[in-house]
Every structure is written in structure tokens, then in C-alpha cells.
C-alpha positions, 0 to 999 in steps of 0.5 A: 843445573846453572851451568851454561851450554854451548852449541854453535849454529852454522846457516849456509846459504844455498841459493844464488843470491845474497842473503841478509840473515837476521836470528830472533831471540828465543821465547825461552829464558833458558836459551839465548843467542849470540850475535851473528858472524858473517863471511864479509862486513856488509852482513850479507852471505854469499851463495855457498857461504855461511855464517854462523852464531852460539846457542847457550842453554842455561837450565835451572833444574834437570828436566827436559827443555824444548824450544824453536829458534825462528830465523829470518831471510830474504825468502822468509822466516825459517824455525830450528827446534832447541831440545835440551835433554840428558839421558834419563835413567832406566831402571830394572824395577818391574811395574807391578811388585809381586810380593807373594803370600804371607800369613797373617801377622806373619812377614815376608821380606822380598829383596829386589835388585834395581839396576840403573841401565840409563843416565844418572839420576836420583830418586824419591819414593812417595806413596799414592797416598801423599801424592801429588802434596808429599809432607815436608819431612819426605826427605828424611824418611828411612822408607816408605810406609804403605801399610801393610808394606814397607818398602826400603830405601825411600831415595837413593841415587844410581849413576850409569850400571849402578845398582841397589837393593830394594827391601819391600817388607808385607806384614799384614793383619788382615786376610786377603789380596791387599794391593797399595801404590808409589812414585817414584820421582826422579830428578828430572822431573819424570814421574813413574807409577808402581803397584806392590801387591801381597796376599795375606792368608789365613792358615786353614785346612778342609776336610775334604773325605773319610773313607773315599765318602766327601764331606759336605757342607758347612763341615767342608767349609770349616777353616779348622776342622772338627769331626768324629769317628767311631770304630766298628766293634772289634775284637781285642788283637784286631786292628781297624783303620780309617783314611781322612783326607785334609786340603791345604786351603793355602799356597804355603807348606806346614809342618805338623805332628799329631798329638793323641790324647787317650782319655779314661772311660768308666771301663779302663779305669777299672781296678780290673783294666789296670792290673790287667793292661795298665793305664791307657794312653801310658802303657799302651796306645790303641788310637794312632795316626799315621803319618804322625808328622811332616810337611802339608805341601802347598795347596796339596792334600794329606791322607792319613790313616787313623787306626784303632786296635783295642787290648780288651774288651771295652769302650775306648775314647781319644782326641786326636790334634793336628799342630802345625808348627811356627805360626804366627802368635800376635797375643805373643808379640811384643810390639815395643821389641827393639828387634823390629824395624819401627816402620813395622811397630806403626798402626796398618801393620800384623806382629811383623813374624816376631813372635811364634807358637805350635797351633791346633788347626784340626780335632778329630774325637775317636771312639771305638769299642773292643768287642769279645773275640766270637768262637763258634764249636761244632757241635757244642752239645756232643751226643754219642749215639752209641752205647759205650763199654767202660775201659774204652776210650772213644774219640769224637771231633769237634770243629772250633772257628774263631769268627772274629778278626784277631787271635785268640786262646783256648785253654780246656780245663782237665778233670782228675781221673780219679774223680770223674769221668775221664773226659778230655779235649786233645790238645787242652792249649789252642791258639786260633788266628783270625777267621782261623779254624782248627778240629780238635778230639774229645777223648772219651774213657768211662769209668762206671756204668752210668748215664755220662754227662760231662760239661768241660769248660774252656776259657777263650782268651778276650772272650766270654768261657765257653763249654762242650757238653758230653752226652753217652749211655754207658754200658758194663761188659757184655757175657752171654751164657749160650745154653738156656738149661743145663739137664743132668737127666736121671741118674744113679747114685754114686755115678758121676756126670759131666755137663759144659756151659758156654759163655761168650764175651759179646762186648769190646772189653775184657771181662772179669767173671765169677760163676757160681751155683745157688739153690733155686728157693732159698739163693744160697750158695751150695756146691756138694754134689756139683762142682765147677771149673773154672770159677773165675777169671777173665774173658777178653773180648769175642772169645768163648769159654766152656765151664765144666760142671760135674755132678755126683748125687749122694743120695735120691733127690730132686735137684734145682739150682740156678748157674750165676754168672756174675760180670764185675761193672757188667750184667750178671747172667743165670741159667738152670741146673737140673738133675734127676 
């Protein structure tokens, strides 16, 4: 600018006369011309001759300039066009800036490089809003403000394959595809038109399925989702488990972890509960979630799996919280920090990422209650049909089934001998797993001849006690006198007889005898004139004994007496003695 261009002009004459050349002063003050030399004095030129002037070009800003230059001969009037450029700059900025997606009150920060691949020039950046009247303190701006952008710096000047960074700065406050336009002006008076757009979102998830089901509307529609699950019942021991399905309604990753706050019901917080289990939510856990923390991908899905697994047979309540990490806090920010640029503390602009905090973004309420443990036995009322014989020991079974889906304790109480019937469940310990089932044996010993009927409780462990009820006949030991009577017939005195009686032990014990012989009408035990041997002892099972009686009268008489065959915890048996 106001420097003076020179550009000499030669005209040869081609045709095969003279010719008188006049040059006309151009229209444009910015060009001028010199006066022309001819070849000779006579201001003719030649055929093949030329002659010859200066352009001067003398521009007073750096735009592009166009005139023509009329020259005139003896044929007529002949134009050359003036153009007066310089090389303008080409600059590698894309129309369109795509800043991406931000967060609401969040900032994102995009560096562009910008490399001059033309001509020198400089450049000021004016926001559509202020064009085409830009205000007069322009020039002295630091950047560019279009809420919710700023764009850094706002003029600058690159020379050939000079380059710059250009910082655009998207601090939104509302949601959604927010697009604002510039300028740039360059020195040569060229104009170009960009755009910078940024997509400002909220953070937010969809609930999406549980348990395979979809999840239909409005709840699918929640940004933060609230829902609740409630647990089948289970036994204490057993685990059960449900699949929730979360979207990420962004295309930005977050990082999260679960918090499971265990809450007191009126059953856990029983005095019963507490020495038992201690409290729930510091001593034990029975809701988890898993994974318990790590990245939500963008736009992707999280399938977590939240399981439930009591420790006693009661109600159980938790609130499950999912706290995504560092988001944007604009009730934190301090819009007067000194650490923000202060374009970014102007009206039109979100916090600008100062200040962040951890916040819930879905809850989930969970309930689940844990039931007893079910212990089915076969048969529970035990009847035997048999007559059972006191002393022996007879073994029925019964089948026991944990129909429930966690382990469990049997624990049989015992009964001393010594003051009871001896009534026994072998093994007295028992450990069942799930759907696990197991025969144990009922050992049955009667001590006396008596209607048996014995209940042996059994504690189940997260169950209600239980009991097996034994029903039996019992019997004594069983000895059968073989002969009906027993006749000496007619004897004389002093002469001796013999007779033998039979007894047989029809019974499986042993049994212990004692064999006497009393008068028929008054019972008394006699035994003068008849003896016996032997008078006691023991019969063992299925085996026969013959006692021998021998009689010696002592004088005329008419004997009646009764054989008494008495079985200890047995029937006692008779069988009449008869003598002439």
C-alpha cells in the first residue's frame, strides 16, 4: 500500500503501414500511464516496429484491482486489461468446525492447527452477530465470543507456510445441537463465512430390560432411572440373581460404581437377628451388584447383575445408587475464579468444567425375603407293623429331602437309655445340600412290653424343628409249654414217677424262666411229693427244654396242681399236673 508499481507496455505494429498510436488515460486513479516512445521523431511506427510506455499502479489498500487500457490506431481502438493482484492467502481451517459433545456446563476445548498455504495476509475474526457493522473495539479483543463458543485468537497474521493454532472453547448451558457463525476478513478485503458447531448433552441412561423383559413407557423414558426389584423367596444359604440392562443415551464414556445401602426392617433389627447375624449392611451384605464399578462405553449398554442372598429367614430392604463420576457441578462453580478465562465467566456460557462432583444417575429399591429351608421326611409318622420283642434292635429307614435351593443342618436330639425307649436316628448330625437328598436309619431297641410311641425331635438348620414319630406293639419273650396235661395216672405209695414237660422258646430273644408248681384251689406253692429240675434258667431263641418232674406219693391222695412257667417281661404259661 502506497507504494508505486511499474510494468512497461511494448505495442509492435504488425501490419505494412505506418501507425500513429495514441494511448488514453485510464478511468482508474489508481493506474496511470506514461508517455509514449516511439522508434523515430515523426510519432509514427514502422511495420515490425514497436513502441512503447509504463503502467504505474499505485493501490491504497490491498484488494484486488481491475481496469482496461484503451489504446487507439489508425484501424481503430484496441482494449488491454489491468489486473493488479497479489497472491492471496489460503488457509487450511475447514468451513465447518466440529467441536463435538460436551456436557452441559462442562467444557471442551478443540485446538486447530491453521496453516497459511498462500500469500501473506492478516486476519480479524467478526461473529455473524456483529457483521457486517463490527463495534470499534474489535481490534482489541483477545477472541472471539459466540456464546456458547469462544474461539482464540480473534486476528492474527501468517506469512507463506506460517502456521497458528486456533483454540475454539464450547462451554454450553443448555442441551442440545448448538451451531453459531464468524468471518473471517482478511486484508485484502476478502470476506470467508465459517460455522462451529457443538452438541451439548445431558448426562442420562435408559433402563432398557430386566430379566430379558423390555421396560416400557414412560419408565424407558426417564433420564435417571428409578425402578424396583423384588426377590423371590429364598432359603437362607441360597443366592438369586437378576440382569438389568442400562443404554448410555450419550456418546461420552462414564465411569461409575455402585453404592448399596442396606436399610434395618422391624426383623433385622431384632435383638434375636443381631446376636445371631449382626448388623446388616456392617457385618454381612445379602444385596450386591456386580459389576461394582467401570467404564459405561459411549452409547453402549451395561448389563449388571444384582443378587440377592439372605442369611436368615426375614424381610430384607436395600437401595441400590449408580454414581457416575466427575460430572459437571454448576451449584459448585465459582463463576468469579480467577483459573477461568473471562470470556468464559460472560453471560451465554455453562460453569465452563470448573467445578465437578460424583452423582447419582439411576436407583434401584430392592427387597427380597428369606424364607425357611423346606425338609421333606419320609415317612414322618414311622408304623411298624410288626410285633417287636424287647432287647432287639430293629432298623427301619426314612428318606429326608432338602426341597429348597441352599444347604442345611439336621441335628436329631438323643434320648438316655436309661429313661426312655431306646429310640435312635443314625447318623444324629446331617448335612443335606440343595434339592440334595440322603436315607437315614431308625434304630429301634424296646426296653419294656409296652405300647411304643416315641417323637424324636430334629432341628433344621433356617428352618422350623421338625419331628419323626415312632409307632410299635412290643412284645415280651414268647415260651410255649408243648403238652396240654401232664398225668402221673394211678400210682402206689412209695413208688416214684417221672413225667417230662416241653418248653420252647417260639420268640427271637432269650428267654429267662422260672417254673414252679402251686396248688390248684388255694395257689400256694407246694412241692413235697413233686419236684422239678431244672427251676430256672434261660431259653435262647428256637431252642426247646425238657423239665423233669418226678413224683413220690406219701400217702392215699387225689393231686391237682398247676405248672407255672413264669417268663421275666414275658407271658407267664400253665399246664396241669395230675396224679392218682
Amino acid at each position: 500500500v502506497s507504494e508505486v508499481y511499474e510494468l512497461p507496455v511494448r505495442l509492435y505494429n504488425a501490419s505494412r503501414i505506418l501507425q500513429r498510436v495514441r494511448v488514453l488515460p485510464p478511468a482508474s486513479a489508481h493506474f496511470s500511464v506514461s508517455l509514449v516512445q516511439y522508434p523515430g521523431d515523426d510519432g509514427l511506427v514502422a511495420p515490425g516496429m514497436y513502441c512503447e510506455f509504463t503502467v504505474r499502479f499505485l493501490p491504497d489498500t490491498l484488494a484486488d484491482y481491475e481496469e482496461v487500457l484503451h489504446v487507439a490506431t489508425e484501424h481503430g481502438v484496441m482494449s488491454i486489461p489491468l489486473l493488479a493482484r497479489r497472491l492471496p492467502p489460503n488457509l487450511t481451517i475447514p468451513d465447518a468446525i466440529d467441536v463435538g459433545d460436551c456436557f452441559v456446563n462442562d467444557r471442551r476445548t478443540v485446538v486447530l492447527p491453521c496453516k497459511n498455504e498462500g500469500g501473506r495476509g492478516r486476519f480479524i475474526l467478526v461473529p455473524d452477530s456483529e457483521w457486517p457493522d463490527p463495534p470499534e473495539d474489535i481490534a482489541g479483543r483477545s477472541g472471539a465470543l459466540l456464546p456458547p463458543f469462544v474461539v482464540t485468537p480473534s486476528q492474527w497474521e501468517l506469512g507463506p507456510g506460517e502456521s497458528i493454532d486456533v483454540t475454539v472453547d464450547f462451554a454450553p448451558e443448555e442441551h442440545g445441537l448448538l451451531e453459531r457463525g464468524f468471518r473471517l476478513v482478511c486484508d485484502n478485503c476478502s470476506v470467508h463465512a465459517y460455522s462451529v458447531r457443538g452438541h451439548a448433552l445431558i448426562p442420562s441412561l435408559q433402563l432398557c430390560s430386566i430379566d430379558t423383559l423390555p421396560i416400557p413407557r414412560p419408565l424407558s423414558d426417564a433420564l435417571r432411572p428409578s425402578t424396583a426389584l423384588a426377590f423371590q423367596p429364598i432359603a437362607p444359604g441360597a443366592s438369586s440373581r437378576k440382569t438389568l440392562v442400562l443404554k448410555n443415551r450419550t456418546p461420552l464414556g462414564m465411569a461409575y460404581h455402585w453404592e448399596v445401602v442396606h436399610e434395618d426392617t422391624p426383623h433385622t433389627e431384632k435383638e434375636e437377628y443381631l446376636k445371631r447375624h449382626g448388623k446388616v449392611g456392617v457385618t454381612h451384605k445379602v444385596f450386591s451388584v456386580s459389576p461394582a464399578e467401570g467404564n459405561i462405553d459411549p452409547s453402549g449398554t451395561l448389563s449388571l447383575d444384582i443378587t440377592f442372598s439372605p442369611t436368615g429367614s426375614v424381610l430384607y430392604h436395600a437401595t441400590a445408587r449408580l454414581i457416575v463420576h466427575h460430572l459437571p457441578a454448576p451449584d459448585h462453580a465459582a463463576h468469579n475464579d480467577a483459573s477461568l478465562p473471562a470470556e468464559l465467566l460472560t453471560p451465554g456460557f455453562g460453569a465452563a468444567g470448573h467445578a465437578y462432583r460424583d452423582e447419582e444417575v439411576a436407583r434401584v429399591d430392592l427387597r427380597g425375603f428369606g424364607s425357611e429351608v423346606r425338609v421333606i421326611m419320609e415317612p414322618q409318622i414311622l408304623m411298624v407293623a410288626e410285633r417287636l420283642s424287647v432287647g432287639n434292635t430293629y432298623t427301619r429307614t426314612v428318606k429326608v429331602k432338602n426341597d429348597s435351593g441352599a444347604p442345611t443342618e439336621l441335628s436329631w436330639e438323643r434320648y438316655p437309655e436309661l429313661l426312655y425307649q431306646a429310640v435312635r436316628v443314625v447318623p444324629d448330625r446331617l448335612t443335606l445340600g440343595p434339592h440334595e437328598e440322603k436315607t437315614i436309619k431308625v434304630e429301634i431297641r424296646p426296653k419294656v412290653v409296652a405300647p411304643l410311641v416315641v417323637s424324636i425331635g430334629c432341628d433344621i438348620l433356617h428352618a422350623s424343628p421338625q419331628s419323626i414319630t415312632v409307632m410299635a406293639q412290643v412284645d415280651g419273650p414268647k415260651v410255649r409249654i408243648m403238652e396240654s396235661q401232664v398225668d402221673f395216672g394211678l400210682m402206689r405209695m412209695g413208688d416214684c414217677g417221672e413225667r417230662f414237660v416241653t418248653v420252647k422258646n417260639v420268640c427271637d430273644v432269650q428267654a429267662l424262666y422260672t417254673v414252679s408248681l402251686r396248688d390248684v384251689d388255694t395257689g400256694e406253692v407246694v412241692g413235697e411229693s413233686m419236684q422239678m429240675t431244672p427251676t430256672k434258667g434261660h431259653l435262647d431263641s428256637g431252642h426247646t427244654l425238657s423239665i423233669k418232674v418226678k413224683f413220690t406219693p406219701t400217702e392215699p391222695q387225689r393231686t391237682r396242681l398247676v405248672l407255672v412257667l413264669e417268663v421275666e417281661s414275658g407271658e407267664t404259661q400253665y399246664v396241669s399236673m395230675r396224679a392218682e
